[in-house]
C-alpha positions as MATLAB code, in Angstrom:
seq = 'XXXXXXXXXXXXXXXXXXXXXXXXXXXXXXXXXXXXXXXXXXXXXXXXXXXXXXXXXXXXXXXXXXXXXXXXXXXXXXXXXXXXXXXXXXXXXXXXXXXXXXXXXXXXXXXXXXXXXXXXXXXXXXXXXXXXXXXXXXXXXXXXXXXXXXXXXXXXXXXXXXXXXXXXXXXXXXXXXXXXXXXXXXXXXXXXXXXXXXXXXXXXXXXXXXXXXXXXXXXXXXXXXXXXXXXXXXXXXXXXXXXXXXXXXXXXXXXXXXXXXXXXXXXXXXXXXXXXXXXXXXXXXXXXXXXXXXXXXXXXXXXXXXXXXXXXXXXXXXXXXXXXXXXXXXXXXXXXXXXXXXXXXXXXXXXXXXXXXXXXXXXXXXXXXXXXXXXXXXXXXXXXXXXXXXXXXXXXXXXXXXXXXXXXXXXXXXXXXXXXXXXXXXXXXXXXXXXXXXXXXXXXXXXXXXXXXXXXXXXXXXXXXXXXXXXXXXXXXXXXXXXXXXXXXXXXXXXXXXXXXXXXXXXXXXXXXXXXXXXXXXXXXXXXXXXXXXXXXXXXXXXXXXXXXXXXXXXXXXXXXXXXXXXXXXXXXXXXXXXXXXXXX';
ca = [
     -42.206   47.623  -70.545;
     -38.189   47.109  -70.133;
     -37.282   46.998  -66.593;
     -35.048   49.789  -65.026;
     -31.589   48.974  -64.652;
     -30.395   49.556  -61.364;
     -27.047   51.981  -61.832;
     -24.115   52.837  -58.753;
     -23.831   56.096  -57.958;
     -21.224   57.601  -55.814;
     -23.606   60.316  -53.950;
     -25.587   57.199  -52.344;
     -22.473   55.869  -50.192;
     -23.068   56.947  -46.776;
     -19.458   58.995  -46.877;
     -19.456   60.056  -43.392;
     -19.930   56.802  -41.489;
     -17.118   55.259  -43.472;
     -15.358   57.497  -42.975;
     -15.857   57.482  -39.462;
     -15.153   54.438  -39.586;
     -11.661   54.270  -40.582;
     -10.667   57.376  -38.588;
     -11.772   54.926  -35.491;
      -9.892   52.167  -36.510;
      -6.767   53.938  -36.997;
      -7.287   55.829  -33.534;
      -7.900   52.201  -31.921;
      -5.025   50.861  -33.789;
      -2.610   53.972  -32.506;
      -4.144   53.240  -29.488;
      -2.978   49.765  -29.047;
       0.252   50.574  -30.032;
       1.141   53.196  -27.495;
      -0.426   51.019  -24.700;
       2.628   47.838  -25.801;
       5.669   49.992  -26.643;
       6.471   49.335  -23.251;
       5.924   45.514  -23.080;
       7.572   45.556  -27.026;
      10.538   46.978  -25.685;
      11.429   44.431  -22.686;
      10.545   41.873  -24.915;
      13.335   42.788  -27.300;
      15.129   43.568  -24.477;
      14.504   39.957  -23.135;
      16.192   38.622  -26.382;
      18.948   40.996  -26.550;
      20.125   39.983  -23.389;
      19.543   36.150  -23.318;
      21.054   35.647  -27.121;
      24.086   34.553  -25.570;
      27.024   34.694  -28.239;
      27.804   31.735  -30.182;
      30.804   29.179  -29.004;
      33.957   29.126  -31.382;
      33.843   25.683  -32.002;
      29.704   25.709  -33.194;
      30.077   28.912  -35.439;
      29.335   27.939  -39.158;
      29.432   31.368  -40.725;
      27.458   33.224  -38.113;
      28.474   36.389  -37.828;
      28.719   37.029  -33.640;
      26.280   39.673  -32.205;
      27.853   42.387  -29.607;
      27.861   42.133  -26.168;
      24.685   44.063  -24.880;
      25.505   46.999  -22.190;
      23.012   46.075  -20.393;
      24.086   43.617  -17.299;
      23.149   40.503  -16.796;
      21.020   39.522  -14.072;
      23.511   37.018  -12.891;
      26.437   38.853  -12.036;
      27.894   38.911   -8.730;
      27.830   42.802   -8.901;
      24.106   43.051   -9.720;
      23.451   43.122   -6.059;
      25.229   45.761   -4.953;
      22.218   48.153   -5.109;
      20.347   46.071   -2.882;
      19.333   48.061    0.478;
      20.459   46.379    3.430;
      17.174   46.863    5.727;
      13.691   45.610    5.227;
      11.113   46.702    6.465;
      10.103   45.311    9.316;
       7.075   47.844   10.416;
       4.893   45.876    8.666;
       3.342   42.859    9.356;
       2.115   41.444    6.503;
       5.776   41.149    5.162;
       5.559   38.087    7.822;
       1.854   36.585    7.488;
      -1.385   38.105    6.102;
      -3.564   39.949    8.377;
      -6.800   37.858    7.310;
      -5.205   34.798    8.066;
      -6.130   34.384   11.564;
      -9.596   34.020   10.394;
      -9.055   30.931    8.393;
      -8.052   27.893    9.949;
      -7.891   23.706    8.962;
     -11.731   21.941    8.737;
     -10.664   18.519    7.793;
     -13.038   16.210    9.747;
     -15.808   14.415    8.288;
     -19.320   15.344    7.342;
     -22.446   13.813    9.341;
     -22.708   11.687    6.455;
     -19.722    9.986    7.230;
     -19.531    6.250    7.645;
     -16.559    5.859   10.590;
     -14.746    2.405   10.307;
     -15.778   -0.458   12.323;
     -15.156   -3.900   12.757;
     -15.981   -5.091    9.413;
     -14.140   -2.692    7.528;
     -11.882   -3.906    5.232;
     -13.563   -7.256    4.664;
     -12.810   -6.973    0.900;
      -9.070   -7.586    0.866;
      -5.509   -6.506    1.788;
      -3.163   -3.963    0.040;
       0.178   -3.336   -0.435;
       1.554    0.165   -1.479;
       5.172    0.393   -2.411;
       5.594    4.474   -1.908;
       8.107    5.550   -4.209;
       9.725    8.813   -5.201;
      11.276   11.210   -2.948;
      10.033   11.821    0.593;
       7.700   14.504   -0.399;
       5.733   12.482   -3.162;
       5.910    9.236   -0.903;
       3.916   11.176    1.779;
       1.307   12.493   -0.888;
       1.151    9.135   -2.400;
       0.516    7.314    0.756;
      -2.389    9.764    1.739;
      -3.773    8.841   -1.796;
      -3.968    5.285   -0.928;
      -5.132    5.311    2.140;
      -8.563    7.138    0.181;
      -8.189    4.141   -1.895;
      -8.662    1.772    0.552;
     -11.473    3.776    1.940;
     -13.047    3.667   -1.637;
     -12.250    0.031   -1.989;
     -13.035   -1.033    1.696;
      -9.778   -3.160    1.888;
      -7.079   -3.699    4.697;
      -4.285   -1.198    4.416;
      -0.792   -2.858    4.869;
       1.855   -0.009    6.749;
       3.736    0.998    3.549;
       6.565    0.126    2.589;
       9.374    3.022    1.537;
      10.821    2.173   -2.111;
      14.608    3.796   -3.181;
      15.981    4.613   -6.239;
      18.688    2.125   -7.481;
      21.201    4.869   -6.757;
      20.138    5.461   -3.288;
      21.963    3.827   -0.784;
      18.873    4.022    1.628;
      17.317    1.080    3.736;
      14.772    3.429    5.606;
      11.504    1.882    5.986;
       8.411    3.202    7.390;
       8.612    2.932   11.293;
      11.867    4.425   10.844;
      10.803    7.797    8.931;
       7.416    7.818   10.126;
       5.700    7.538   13.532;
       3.745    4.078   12.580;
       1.527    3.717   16.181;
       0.076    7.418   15.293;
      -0.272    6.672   11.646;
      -2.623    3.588   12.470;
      -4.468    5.532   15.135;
      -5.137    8.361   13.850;
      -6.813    7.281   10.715;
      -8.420    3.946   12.974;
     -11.711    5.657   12.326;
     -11.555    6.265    8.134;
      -9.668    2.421    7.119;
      -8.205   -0.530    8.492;
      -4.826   -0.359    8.736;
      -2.526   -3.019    9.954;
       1.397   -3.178   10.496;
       1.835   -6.937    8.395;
      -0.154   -9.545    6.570;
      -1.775  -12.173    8.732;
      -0.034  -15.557    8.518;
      -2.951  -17.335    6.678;
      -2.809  -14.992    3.690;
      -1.275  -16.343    1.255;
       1.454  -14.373   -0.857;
       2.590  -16.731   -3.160;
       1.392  -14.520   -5.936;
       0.042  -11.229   -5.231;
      -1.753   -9.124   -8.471;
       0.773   -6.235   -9.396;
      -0.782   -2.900  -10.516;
       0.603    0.185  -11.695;
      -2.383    2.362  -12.073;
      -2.514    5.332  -14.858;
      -1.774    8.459  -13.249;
      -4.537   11.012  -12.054;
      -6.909    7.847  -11.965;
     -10.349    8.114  -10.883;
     -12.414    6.476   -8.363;
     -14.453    4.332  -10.213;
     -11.361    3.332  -12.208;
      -9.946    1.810   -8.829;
     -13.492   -0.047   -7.702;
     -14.539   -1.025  -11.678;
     -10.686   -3.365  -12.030;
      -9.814   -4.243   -8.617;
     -12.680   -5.254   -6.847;
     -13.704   -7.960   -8.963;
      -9.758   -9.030   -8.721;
      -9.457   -8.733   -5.048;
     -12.462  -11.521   -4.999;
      -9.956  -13.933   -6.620;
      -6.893  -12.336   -5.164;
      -7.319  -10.899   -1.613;
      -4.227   -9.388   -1.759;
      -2.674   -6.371   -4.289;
       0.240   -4.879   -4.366;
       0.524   -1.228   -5.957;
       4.283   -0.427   -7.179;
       3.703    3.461   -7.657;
       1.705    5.380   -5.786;
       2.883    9.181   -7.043;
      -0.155   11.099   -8.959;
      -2.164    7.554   -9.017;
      -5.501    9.399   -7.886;
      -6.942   12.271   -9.316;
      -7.970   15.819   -6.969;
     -11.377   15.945   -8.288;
     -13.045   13.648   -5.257;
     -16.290   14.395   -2.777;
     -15.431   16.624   -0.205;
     -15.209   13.823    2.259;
     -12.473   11.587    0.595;
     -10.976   14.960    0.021;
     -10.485   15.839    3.884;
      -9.718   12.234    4.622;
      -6.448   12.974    2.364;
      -5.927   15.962    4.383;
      -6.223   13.995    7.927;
      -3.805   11.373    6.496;
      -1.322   13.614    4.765;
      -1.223   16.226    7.809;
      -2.711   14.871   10.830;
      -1.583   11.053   10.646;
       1.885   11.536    8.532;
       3.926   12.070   11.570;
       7.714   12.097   11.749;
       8.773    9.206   14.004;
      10.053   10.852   17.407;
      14.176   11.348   16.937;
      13.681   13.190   13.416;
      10.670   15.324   15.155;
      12.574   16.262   17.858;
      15.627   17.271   16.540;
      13.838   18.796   13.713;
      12.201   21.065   16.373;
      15.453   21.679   18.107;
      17.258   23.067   15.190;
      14.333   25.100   14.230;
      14.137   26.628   17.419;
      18.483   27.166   17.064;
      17.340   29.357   13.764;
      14.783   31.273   16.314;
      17.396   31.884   18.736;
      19.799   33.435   16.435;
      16.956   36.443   15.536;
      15.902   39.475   17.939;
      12.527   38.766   16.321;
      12.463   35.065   16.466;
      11.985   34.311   13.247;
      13.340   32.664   10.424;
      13.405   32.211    6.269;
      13.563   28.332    5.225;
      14.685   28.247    1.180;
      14.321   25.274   -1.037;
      17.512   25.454   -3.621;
      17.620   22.391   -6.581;
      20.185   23.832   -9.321;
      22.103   20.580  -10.100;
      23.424   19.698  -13.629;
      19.981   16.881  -14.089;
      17.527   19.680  -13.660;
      19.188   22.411  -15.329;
      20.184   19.906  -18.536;
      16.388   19.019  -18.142;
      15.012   22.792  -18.321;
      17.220   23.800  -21.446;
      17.457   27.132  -20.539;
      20.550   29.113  -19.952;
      21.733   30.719  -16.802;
      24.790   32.637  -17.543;
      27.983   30.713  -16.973;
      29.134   30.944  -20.510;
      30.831   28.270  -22.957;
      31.409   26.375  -19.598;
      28.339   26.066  -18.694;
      26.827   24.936  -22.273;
      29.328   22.538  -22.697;
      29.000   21.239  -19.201;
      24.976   20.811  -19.396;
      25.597   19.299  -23.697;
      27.689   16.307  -21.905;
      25.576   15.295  -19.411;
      23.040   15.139  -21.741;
      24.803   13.387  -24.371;
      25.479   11.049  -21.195;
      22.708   10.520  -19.746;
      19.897   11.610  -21.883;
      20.603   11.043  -24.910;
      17.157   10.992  -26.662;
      16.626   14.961  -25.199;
      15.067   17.233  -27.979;
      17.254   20.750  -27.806;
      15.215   23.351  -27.069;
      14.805   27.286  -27.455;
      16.090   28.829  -23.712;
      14.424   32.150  -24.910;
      11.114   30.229  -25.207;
      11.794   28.358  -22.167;
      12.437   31.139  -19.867;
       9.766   33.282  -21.230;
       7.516   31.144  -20.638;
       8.692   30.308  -17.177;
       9.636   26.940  -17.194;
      13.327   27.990  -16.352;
      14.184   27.594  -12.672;
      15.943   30.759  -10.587;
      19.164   31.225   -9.982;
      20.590   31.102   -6.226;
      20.901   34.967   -6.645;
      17.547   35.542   -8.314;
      15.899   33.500   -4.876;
      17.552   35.712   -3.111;
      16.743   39.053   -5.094;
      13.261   37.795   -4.719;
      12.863   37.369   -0.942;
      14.627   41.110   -0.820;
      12.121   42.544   -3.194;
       9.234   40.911   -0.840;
      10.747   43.019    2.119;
      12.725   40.577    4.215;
      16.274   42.278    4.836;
      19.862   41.301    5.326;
      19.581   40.745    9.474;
      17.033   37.934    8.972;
      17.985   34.487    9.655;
      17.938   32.215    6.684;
      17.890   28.916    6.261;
      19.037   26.813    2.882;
      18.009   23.511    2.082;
      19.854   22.508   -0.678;
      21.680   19.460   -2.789;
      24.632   19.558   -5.116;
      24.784   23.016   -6.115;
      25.826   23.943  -10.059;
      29.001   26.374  -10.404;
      28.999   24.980   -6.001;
      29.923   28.761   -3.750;
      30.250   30.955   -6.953;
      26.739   30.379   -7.720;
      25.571   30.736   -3.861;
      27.560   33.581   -3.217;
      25.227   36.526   -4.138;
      22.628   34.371   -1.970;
      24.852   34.385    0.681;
      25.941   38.211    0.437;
      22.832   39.120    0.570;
      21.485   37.241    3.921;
      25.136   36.998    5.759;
      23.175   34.987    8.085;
      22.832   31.758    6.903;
      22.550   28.050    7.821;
      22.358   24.595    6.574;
      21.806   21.555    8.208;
      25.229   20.769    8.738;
      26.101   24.112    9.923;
      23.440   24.230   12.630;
      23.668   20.470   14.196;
      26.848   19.304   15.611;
      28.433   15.889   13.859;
      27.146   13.519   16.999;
      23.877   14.950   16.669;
      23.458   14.468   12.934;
      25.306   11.090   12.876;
      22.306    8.418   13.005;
      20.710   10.654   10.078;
      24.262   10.673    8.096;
      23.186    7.178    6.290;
      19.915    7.785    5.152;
      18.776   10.374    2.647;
      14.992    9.655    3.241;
      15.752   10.754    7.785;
      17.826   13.714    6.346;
      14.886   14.981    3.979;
      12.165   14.565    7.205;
      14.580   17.236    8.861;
      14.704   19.532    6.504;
      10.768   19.212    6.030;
      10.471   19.673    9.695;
      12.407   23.096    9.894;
      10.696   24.197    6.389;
       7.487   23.542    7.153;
       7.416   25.321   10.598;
       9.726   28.118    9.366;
       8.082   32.019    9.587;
       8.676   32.511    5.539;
       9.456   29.883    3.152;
      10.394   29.923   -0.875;
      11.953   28.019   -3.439;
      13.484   28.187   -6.796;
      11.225   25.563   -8.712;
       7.845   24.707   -8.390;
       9.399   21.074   -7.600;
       6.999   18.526   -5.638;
       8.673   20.035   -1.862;
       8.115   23.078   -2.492;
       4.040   22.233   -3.529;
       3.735   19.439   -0.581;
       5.030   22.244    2.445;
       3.312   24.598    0.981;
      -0.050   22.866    1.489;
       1.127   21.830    5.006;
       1.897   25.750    5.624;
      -1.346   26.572    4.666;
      -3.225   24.124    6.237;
      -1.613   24.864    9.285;
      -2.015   28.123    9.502;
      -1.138   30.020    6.293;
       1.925   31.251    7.109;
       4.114   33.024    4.236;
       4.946   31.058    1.289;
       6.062   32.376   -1.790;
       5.463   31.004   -5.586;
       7.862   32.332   -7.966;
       6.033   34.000  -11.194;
       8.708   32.501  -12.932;
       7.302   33.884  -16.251;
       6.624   37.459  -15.456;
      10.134   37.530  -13.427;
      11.891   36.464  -16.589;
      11.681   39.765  -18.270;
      11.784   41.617  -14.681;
      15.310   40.205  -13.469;
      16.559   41.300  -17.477;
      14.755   45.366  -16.802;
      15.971   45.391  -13.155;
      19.324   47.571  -13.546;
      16.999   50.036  -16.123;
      14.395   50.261  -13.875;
      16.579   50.889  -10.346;
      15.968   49.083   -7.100;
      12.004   50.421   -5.572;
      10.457   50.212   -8.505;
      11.739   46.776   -9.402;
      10.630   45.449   -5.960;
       6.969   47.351   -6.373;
       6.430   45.675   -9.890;
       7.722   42.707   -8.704;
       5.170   42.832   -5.968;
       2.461   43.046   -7.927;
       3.448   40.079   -9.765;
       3.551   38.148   -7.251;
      -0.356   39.344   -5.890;
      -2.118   35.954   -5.094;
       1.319   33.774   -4.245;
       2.833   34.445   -1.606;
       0.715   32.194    0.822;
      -2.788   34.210    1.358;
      -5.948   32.778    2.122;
      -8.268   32.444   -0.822;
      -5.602   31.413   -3.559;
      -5.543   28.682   -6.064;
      -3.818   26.231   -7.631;
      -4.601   22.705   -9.756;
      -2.868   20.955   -7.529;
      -4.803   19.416   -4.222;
      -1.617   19.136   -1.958;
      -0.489   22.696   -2.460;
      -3.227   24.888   -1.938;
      -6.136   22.174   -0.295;
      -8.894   24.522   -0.096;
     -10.963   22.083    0.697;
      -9.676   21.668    3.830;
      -9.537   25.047    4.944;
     -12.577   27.120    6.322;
     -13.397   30.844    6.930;
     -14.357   31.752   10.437;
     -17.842   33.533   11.023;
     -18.028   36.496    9.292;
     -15.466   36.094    6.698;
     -17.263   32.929    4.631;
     -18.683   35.486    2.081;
     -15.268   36.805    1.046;
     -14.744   34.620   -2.054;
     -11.249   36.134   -2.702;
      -8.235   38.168   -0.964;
      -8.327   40.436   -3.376;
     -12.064   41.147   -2.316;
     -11.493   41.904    1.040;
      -8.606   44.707    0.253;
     -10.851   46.924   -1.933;
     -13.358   46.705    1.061;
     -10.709   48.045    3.049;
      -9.296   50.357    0.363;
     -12.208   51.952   -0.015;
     -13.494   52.657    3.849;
      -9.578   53.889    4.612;
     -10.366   56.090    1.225;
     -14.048   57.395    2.954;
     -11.608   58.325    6.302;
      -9.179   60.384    4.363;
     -11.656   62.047    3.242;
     -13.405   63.070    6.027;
     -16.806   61.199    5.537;
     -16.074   57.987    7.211;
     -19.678   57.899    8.260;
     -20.786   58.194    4.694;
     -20.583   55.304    2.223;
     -20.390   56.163   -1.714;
     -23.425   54.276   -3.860;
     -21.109   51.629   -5.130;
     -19.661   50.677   -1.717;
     -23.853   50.691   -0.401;
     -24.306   48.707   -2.849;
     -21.754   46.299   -2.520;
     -22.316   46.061    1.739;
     -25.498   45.756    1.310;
     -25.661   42.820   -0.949;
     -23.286   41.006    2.093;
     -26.281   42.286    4.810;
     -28.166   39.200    3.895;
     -24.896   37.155    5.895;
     -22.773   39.520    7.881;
     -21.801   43.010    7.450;
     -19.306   44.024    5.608;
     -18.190   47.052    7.063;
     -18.030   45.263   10.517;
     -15.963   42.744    8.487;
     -13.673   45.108    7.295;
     -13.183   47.302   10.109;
     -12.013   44.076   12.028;
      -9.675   43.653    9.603;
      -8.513   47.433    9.922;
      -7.505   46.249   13.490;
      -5.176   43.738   12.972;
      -1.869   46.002   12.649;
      -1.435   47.426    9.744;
      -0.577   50.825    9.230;
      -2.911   53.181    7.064;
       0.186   55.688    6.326;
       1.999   52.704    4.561;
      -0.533   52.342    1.843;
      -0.439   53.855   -1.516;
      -3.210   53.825   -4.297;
      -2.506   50.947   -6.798;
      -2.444   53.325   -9.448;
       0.809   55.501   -7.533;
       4.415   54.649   -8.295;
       6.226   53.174   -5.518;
       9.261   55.071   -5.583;
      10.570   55.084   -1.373;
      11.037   52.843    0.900;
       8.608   54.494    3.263;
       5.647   53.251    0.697;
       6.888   50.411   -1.665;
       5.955   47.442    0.624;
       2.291   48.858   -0.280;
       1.294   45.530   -1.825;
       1.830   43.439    1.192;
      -1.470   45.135    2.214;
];
């Protein structure tokens, strides 16, 4: 018997669930496309405005595109719109409300072996600390771990200078040695010179890889220090990696806040200047800036900021001078993906956005400036009360500083570092060491650029007018501005480990977690059934019974000083000034 062949028909394709199918996907697909119109736009936008026309001298048959109407966000004029006021009702414009609660936990565990007599029995080390002030003082804190992880005498460091530097600074002049040694007397052996019966005829030389590890130090030293005694290490920036135990971790922390003190004239006229920028505020308070926009970094970036053929014929020399192998590269990709640095005007459009206005005191740390008063002068406009170093200190007073870049640098990180608000226009190794030291001492406010989502902001800020810039540029900036809870890969700027909750607030993992706990009992109050929680909110204050209660938790935090009228739903336009600083909540 032939076997049936098995024929196609059309009536057996299941018609309806295909085509439900493809009705779906085009609905999803329309979908999609309505939801990034907007975000399609400001991207072509973006290029319109940054596809700067094409110099005379480089055109090779390309026809020139039009000037686009819309402004550029580095015109003078651009800041005209700015309100004058802040607003100064609220506190968390200042500091965050939670971050009383928080405070430094850097001493050892009970586990922790404290030095003794016989530390250090394996050897001696030298550290020459190089790099700028900033990455000398993380580097030495990383070495002093090492010799805790090595058990070796620590030499005082010495203070290397670039060949261009014209510094002779050493450590007892920048630092307070006596209080470096004492401080850490308990965690290493550490010792102001080599004994006289050491021999250093011919110390071993390392330059260890960076981000090294812990065993890397103990499995190629140890077994040369046997031979040796003594090592020298030439670099010490990034030479130890942030992944350690919790104890060498907070033994970094006592060494690069605790023992890392200025030696006494730079501390105390550090202090007296700071309290000068006090003075000259009602409030007391003051904004510390960190401003690098010389021709090396902004040749380095490859980005473009504005200033024309001058400017891209300026930045192609100095590169042709002194970097000659650099690879040119795409400024649209740069700055879109935030590796461009601001502008002097964009720092300032920044801190205005956050809510700080035109009466507060600001101070500018600064070196050679590109495009020098042209470029500051929106800054300037738009915080007419400014300082610099040389501008606040008389010539007498800043004369035995005059000489040496590295005593000049402590000042400045003195008056950063205790200032009420600080920010910078790179995420440059100062602005990542003070902002650890702010937050380990107390999280005060310190912003982070979002240097990528503020490269298409600055570009819609004229189309978008002046609130609802500074709300969306608020929200950007959600988890950055100096809070308690935030992250970053790097150790020295946000060292978590360091810093412990008080009592009740251990179980709030994030920031972000405690204000939807408060969101949603001010929500219950508006509605008139404060006493009554909704399931989700049970839910969620019941899980934290087990440890403390939440709504105790959050009603404490209710009570610090912030206003209830002066916050908005996330989901509601800022458009006032009455409600735009809504984020700061």
């Amino acid at each position: 018997m032939a076997r049936g062949r098995s024929r196609f028909k059309l009536c057996d394709l299941p018609i309806f669930p295909t085509l439900g199918l493809v009705v779906g996907s085009l609905f999803i697909v329309a979908l999609l496309l309505s939801v990034f119109k907007s975000h399609l736009l400001e991207v072509q936008r973006f290029y319109e405005v940054w596809d700067h026309p094409v110099p005379v001298s480089e055109q090779k048959n390309v026809t020139p595109k039009p000037v686009p109407v819309l402004k550029q966000p580095w015109e003078p004029t651009s800041v005209e719109d700015v309100p004058k006021g802040g607003d100064s009702r609220l506190r968390e414009v200042w500091n965050s409300s939670t971050s009383e609660y928080y405070n430094e936990c850097s001493d050892p565990s009970t586990k922790y072996v404290a030095a003794t007599s016989t530390t250090g029995q394996n050897g001696y080390m030298l550290t020459d600390a190089n790099g700028d002030l900033y990455l000398q003082r993380a580097g030495i804190a990383d070495f002093v771990t090492i010799a805790r992880i090595l058990d070796v005498t620590m030499v005082v460091p010495s203070l290397a200078h670039g060949p261009n530097e014209h510094d002779t600074s050493n450590f007892s002049e920048v630092f307070d040695t006596d209080h470096f040694i004492s401080t850490l007397s308990s965690d290493v052996r550490i010792i102001k010179q080599l004994p006289d019966d050491v021999k250093m005829d011919d110390p071993s030389v390392f330059v260890p890889p960076r981000k090294s590890t812990a065993i890397w130090y103990e499995v190629k030293l140890l077994q040369e220090l046997q031979t040796k005694k003594v090592v020298r290490f030439s670099q010490t920036d990034y030479r130890l990696q942030d992944n350690l135990g919790p104890d060498h971790q907070k033994l970094r922390c006592r060494a690069m806040y605790k023992a890392l003190r200025f030696a006494p004239p730079i501390r105390e006229l550090g202090q007296s200047l700071a309290q000068r920028l006090r003075d000259r505020n009602k409030h007391g308070r003051y904004i510390a800036v960190h401003i690098r926009f010389d021709e090396e970094l902004l040749s380095s970036s490859g980005c473009y900021f504005g200033g024309g053929d001058k400017e891209r014929r300026d930045l192609r020399n100095y590169r042709q001078r002194w970097k000659p192998t650099f690879h040119n590269k795409d400024p649209h990709k740069e700055r879109r993906e935030g590796r461009c640095p601001l502008t002097p005007m964009e720092l300032g459009l920044l801190l205005r956005a956050m809510g700080f206005g035109e009466m507060n005191v600001l101070y500018i740390v600064m070196g050679e400036v590109y495009g020098g008063e042209e470029s500051l002068a929106p800054l300037k406009k738009l915080f007419p009360y400014h300082y610099t170093r040389n501008t606040l200190a008389g010539e007498q007073e800043l004369a035995p500083f005059q000489a040496y870049p590295s005593k000049l640098a402590a000042l400045d990180y003195t008056i950063c570092e205790q200032s009420d608000a600080f920010a910078a226009n790179d995420n440059g190794d100062m602005a990542r060491v003070i902002a650890g030291h702010r937050r380990f001492d107390g999280h005060r406010r310190t912003i982070r650029p979002n240097f990528q989502k503020l490269a298409l902001l600055y570009v819609a800020r004229h189309s978008l007018g002046w609130y609802q810039f500074a709300s969306k540029l608020r929200i950007f900036h959600e988890g950055m501005i100096g809070d308690p809870k935030e992250k970053s890969k790097e150790f020295y700027e946000v060292p978590s480990v360091c810093i412990c909750a008080q009592g009740q607030f251990e179980f709030i993992k994030s920031a972000h977690e405690g204000r939807e706990l408060i969101k949603r009992i001010r929500k219950s109050k508006r509605n008139g059934t404060a006493g009554v929680m909704d399931p989700e909110l049970e839910m969620a204050v019941e899980e934290e019974m087990q440890k403390q209660t939440g709504e105790t938790i959050a009603e404490e935090m209710l009570n610090t000083g912030i206003n209830e009228s002066l916050v908005v739903d996330e989901d509601e336009d800022a458009e006032t000034p009455e409600d735009w600083p809504w984020l700061m909540n």
